[in-house]
N, C-alpha and C positions, 0 to 999 in steps of 0.2 A: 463386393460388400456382403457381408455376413445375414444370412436370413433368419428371420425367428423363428425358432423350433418349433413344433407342433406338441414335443411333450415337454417333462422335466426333462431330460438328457441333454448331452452340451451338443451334439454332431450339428451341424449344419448343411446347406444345401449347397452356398457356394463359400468362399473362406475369401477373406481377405490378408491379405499375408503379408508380415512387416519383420523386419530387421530388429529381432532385440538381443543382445548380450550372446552376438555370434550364433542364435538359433531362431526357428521359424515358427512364429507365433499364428496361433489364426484368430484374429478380434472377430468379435460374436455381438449383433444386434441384439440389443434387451429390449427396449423399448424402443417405439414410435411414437413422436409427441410434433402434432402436424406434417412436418415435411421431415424435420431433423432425427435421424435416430440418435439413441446414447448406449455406446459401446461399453463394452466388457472393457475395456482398457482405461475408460473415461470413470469408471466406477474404480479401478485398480490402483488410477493417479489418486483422484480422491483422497480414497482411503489410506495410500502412502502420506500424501502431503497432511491429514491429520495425526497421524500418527507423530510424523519429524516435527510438527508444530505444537506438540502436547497437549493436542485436543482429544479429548476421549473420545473415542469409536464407541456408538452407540450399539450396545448388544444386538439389537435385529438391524446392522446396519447394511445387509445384504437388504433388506428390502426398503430403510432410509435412505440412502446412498441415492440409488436410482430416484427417488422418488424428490428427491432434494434436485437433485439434475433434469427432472422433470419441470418440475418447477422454475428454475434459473431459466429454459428455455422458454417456458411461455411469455415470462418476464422482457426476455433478448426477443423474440419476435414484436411485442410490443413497441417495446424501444425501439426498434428499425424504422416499426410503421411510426412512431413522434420523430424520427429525425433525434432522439438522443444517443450524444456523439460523445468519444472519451479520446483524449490526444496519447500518441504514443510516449511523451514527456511524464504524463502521471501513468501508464504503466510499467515503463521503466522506474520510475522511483518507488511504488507499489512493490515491482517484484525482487528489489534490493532493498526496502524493510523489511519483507517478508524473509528474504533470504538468512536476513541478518537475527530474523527471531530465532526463526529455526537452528541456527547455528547456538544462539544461546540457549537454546533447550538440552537441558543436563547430560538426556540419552544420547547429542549428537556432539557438540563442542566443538566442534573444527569446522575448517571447510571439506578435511579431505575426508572426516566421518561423514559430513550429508554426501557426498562422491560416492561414498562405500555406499550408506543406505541405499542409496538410491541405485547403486550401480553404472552410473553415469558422471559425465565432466559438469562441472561449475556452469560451463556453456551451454551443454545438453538443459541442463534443469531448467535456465532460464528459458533456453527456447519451448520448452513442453509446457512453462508455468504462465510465457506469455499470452496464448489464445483462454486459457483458463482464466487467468487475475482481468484480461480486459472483460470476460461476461460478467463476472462478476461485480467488476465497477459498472456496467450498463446492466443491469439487476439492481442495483445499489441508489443509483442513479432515477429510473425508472420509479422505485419504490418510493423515492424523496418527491418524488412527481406527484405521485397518488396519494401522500399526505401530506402535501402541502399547503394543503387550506384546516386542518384540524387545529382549531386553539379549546382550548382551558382556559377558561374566568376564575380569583380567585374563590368566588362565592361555589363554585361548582368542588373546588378541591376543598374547601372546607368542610360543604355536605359531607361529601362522599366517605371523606376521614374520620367525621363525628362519631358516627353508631358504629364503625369500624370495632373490630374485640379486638384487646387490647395485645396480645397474640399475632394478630394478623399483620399491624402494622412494620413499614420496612424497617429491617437494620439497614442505619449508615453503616457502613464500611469506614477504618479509621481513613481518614483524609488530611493532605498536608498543605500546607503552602509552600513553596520551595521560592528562591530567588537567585540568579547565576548571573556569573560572571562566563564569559569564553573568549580565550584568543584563538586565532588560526595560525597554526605554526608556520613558520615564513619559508616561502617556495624557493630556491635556489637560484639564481639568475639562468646557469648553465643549464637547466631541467627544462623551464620556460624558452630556452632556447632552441633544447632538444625538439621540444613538443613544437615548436612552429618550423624551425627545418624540415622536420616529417611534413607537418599540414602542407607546408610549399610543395617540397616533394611530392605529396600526391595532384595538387595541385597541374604542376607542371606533365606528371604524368597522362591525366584524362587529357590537358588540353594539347599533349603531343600524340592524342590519339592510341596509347601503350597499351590503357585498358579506360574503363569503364569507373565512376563514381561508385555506382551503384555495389560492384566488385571491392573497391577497397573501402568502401561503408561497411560490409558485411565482414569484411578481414581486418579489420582493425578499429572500425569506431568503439568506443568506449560507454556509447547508450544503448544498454542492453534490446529495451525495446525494439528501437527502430532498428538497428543494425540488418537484424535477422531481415527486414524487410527492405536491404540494401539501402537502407538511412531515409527510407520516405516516412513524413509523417503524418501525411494523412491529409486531407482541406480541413485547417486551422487557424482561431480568427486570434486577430491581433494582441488580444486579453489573455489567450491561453497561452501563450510564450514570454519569455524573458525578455525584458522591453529592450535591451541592447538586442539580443538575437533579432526581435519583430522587425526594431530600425533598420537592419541590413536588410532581412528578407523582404520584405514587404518593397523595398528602394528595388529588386533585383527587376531586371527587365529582360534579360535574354538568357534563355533557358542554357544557350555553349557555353558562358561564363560561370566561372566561379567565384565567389564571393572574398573579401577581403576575409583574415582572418579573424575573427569576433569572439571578445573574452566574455564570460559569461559568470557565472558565480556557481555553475557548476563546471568549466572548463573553457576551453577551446575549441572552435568549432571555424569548418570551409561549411559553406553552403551551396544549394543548384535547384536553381528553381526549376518547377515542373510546370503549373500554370498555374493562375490568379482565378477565382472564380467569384465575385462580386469582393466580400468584403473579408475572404477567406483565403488562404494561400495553400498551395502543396509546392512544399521541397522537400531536396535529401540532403540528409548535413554528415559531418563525421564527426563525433566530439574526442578530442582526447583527455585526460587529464592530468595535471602533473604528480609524479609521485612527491611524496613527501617524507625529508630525510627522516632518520630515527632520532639524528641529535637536533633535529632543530624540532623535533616533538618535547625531546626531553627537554631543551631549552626552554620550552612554551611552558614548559608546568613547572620550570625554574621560578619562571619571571609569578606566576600565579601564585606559588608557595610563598614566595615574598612578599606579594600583598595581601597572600590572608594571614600574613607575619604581622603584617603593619597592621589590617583590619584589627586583630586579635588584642594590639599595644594599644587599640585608641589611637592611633593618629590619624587615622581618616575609618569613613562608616562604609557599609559595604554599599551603602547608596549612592553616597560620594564613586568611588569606586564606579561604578555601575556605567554613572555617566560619562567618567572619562576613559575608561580603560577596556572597555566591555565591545568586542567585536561582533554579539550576537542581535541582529537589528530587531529582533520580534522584541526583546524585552529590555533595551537599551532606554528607554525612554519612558519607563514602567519602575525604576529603581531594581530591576534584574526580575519583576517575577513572573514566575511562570503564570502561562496562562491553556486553560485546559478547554477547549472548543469543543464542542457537540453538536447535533441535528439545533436543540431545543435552547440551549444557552450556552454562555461564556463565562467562566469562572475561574478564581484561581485556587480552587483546591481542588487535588488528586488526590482520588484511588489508588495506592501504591500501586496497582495492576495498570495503573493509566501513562504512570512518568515515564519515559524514556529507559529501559534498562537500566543502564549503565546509573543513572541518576536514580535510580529507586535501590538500585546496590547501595550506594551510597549513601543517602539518607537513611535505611530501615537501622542503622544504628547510632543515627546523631542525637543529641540532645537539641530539645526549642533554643535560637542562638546563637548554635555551635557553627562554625565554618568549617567545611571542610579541607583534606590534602588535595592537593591539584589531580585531576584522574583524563584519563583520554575516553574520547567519546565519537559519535558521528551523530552531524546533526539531521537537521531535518531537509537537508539539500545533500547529504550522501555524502559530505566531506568530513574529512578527522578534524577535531578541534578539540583543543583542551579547555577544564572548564575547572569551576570553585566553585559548590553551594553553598544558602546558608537556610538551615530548617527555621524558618518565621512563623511555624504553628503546627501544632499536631492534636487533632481532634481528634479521641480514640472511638471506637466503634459503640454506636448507641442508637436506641430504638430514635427514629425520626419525633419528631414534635412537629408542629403547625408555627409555632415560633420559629426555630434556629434551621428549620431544614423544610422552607416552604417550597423552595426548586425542589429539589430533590421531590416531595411530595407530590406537588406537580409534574412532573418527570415520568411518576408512575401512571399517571392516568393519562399522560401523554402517549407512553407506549403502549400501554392496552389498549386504547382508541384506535393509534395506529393500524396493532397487530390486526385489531376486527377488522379494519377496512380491507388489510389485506389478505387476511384470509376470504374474505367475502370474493374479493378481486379475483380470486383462485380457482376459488369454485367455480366462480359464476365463466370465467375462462376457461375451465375445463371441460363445462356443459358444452362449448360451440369452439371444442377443439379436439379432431381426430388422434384417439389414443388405441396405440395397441401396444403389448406388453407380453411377455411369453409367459406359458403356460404357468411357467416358476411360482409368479407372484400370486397366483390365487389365493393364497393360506395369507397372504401378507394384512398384517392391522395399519391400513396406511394413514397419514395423518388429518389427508384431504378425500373428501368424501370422490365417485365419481368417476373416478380412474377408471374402473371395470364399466366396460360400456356394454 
């Protein structure tokens, strides 16, 4: 490992030395924050993965960077000592949202652009993006800890907004209400077939001793996350898994067996128990999932175009509609509409920055009403599904009131309460935590006071 330099200059004492793009790098300790240092390469990811995600790099972000990585680390120590735990289930879906914004980001468009950016496979990014995206759900996690006892009485949000100039008060953002329909285009019998012939196949494999679970987890499971980690995920209670997957696992009792195979609503999965530890489990699973033809996509947004034909004649309403024909179970039972979740509340209007891509394409030019063409999408379980909206409101951007935008008002003195707490948490964690930092950052305007000890 890399030691911190005594001046500005990059040389170091001893080099750590890693494999990248057929040349020999040497990663360089910047900082020390308790135990954990944060590397030159750690600051380099960063700064790439803001970049491919369209977030602006902030001008002094040579000395943000670190300092934001400073940060997430006290956070993640914290969390270890509470026992907050993140399943590899939601970092694998975490790091295939993520993946999927960044592919829609204009600069990148494809998968084989973020390959190029990045100079690496699809595979590689996941694996370097995995140890990342989990600190920062146990950051995330953590944080939701430390304010979770902060409330807001109305009589508090009305002070605070009265003598407010008139100036200061938030702009809404235009916000909509959206309402969908989605079918899931029909999987082939032969594919579903395929995909469980293989699962057997491995199957039969571990248990004639060929190889290893663990080995064809890592070589072909289909869950990013766990894969990398030979498909364990972790000791995980009953509530954090898909309740068909929990039924199997949780039933398994000898760790040589492998489990029937188990369909899930994100795919197919064997399982292999590791052990039971009170009311928590560790296994490794393999998930595969099936592909999905091209014409039974376009078929799906056949059958879709048809009923927002009908919708459009008046002979049935899209609510009607909703109920019978609508595969998507969050809002089947809602007459299709969306609904937008936060720390602080529930609502169904979005921030056009809030909808689903694909569904914010499509709304920013409908009319209040209007239903849309049938369009392909991926939902919120990672599968292709085709979908129809219909725009049921559009509030265009305006200064908040105390009438029509009393969350929203509330919202705000929700998160600056927060923010104090946490910044307080910061400080006060950085006073009775061992920091050193190379010579570099002395000239730096850091955001938390303390750093320099």
């Amino acid at each position: 490992m890399a030691m911190l330099p005594d001046d500005n200059t990059t040389p170091v004492t001893k080099a750590a030395v890693t494999s990248y793009s057929d040349k020999n790098v040497v990663d360089e300790v910047l900082w020390v924050v308790g135990d954990e240092p944060i590397l030159k390469s750690e600051v380099e990811v960063t700064r790439l993965s803001m970049e491919a995600e369209g977030v602006t790099v902030p001008e002094d972000a040579d000395c943000r960077i670190p300092e934001q990585l400073a940060v997430q680390k006290l956070f993640i120590h914290q969390a270890i000592l509470d026992s907050v735990e993140v399943t590899e289930s939601e970092i694998a879906q975490g790091i295939e949202q993520r993946l999927n914004y960044m592919i829609q980001n204009p600069m990148i468009g494809s998968k084989e652009k973020l390959e190029e950016f990045y100079r690496k496979s699809m595979t590689q990014i996941r694996q370097d993006m995995h140890d990342e995206y989990k600190n920062q759900l146990l950051m995330q996690r953590m944080q939701e800890q430390l304010v979770s006892d902060i409330t807001v009485s109305p009589a508090e949000v009305r002070a605070y907004f009265r003598h407010l100039p008139a100036d200061s008060v938030p702009m809404v953002p235009t916000t909509v209400e959206v309402q969908i329909i989605t079918q899931q285009p029909k999987v082939r019998q032969e594919e579903i077939n395929r995909i469980k012939d293989e699962l057997r196949n491995f199957t039969e494999r571990v248990t004639n001793g060929e190889t290893s679970f663990s080995t064809l987890a890592r070589l072909y499971s289909e869950d990013p996350g766990s894969a990398r980690q030979g498909g364990e995920l972790g000791y995980t209670g009953r509530g954090m898994l898909d309740p068909a997957f929990a039924a199997v696992a949780f039933n398994l009792t000898d760790a040589k067996k492998i489990s029937k195979i188990v369909e899930t609503e994100f795919g197919y999965h064997i399982i292999q128990l590791i052990d039971k530890r009170g009311d928590k489990i560790n296994c490794r699973h393999i998930l595969m999932k099936p592909r999905v033809n091209a014409d039974e996509i376009e078929q799906a947004k056949y059958r879709l175009d048809s009923i927002a034909a009908d919708i459009r004649a008046g002979k049935f309403s899209f609510e009607e509609a909703t109920v019978y024909l609508s595969d998507d179970k969050d809002t089947k039972n809602s007459n299709g509409l969306m609904v937008n979740s936060t720390e602080s509340s529930r609502t169904s209007r979005f921030a056009m920055k809030d909808l689903p891509t694909e569904v914010a394409r499509v709304v920013e030019t409908m009319q209040v009403g209007e239903v849309s063409p049938a369009f392909q999408m991926e939902n919120n379980r990672g599968k292709t599904v085709c979908a129809i909206v219909k725009l049921k409101s559009r509030t265009e951007a305006h200064r908040a009131t105390i009438t029509e935008d009393f969350q929203t008002m509330k919202d705000v003195i929700m998160e600056k309460r927060r923010q104090e707490v946490i910044h307080d948490w910061v400080v006060k964690k950085i006073k009775n935590t061992y920091v050193r930092m190379s010579p570099r950052y002395d000239n730096c305007d850091f955001e938390y006071e303390g750093w320099r000890k």
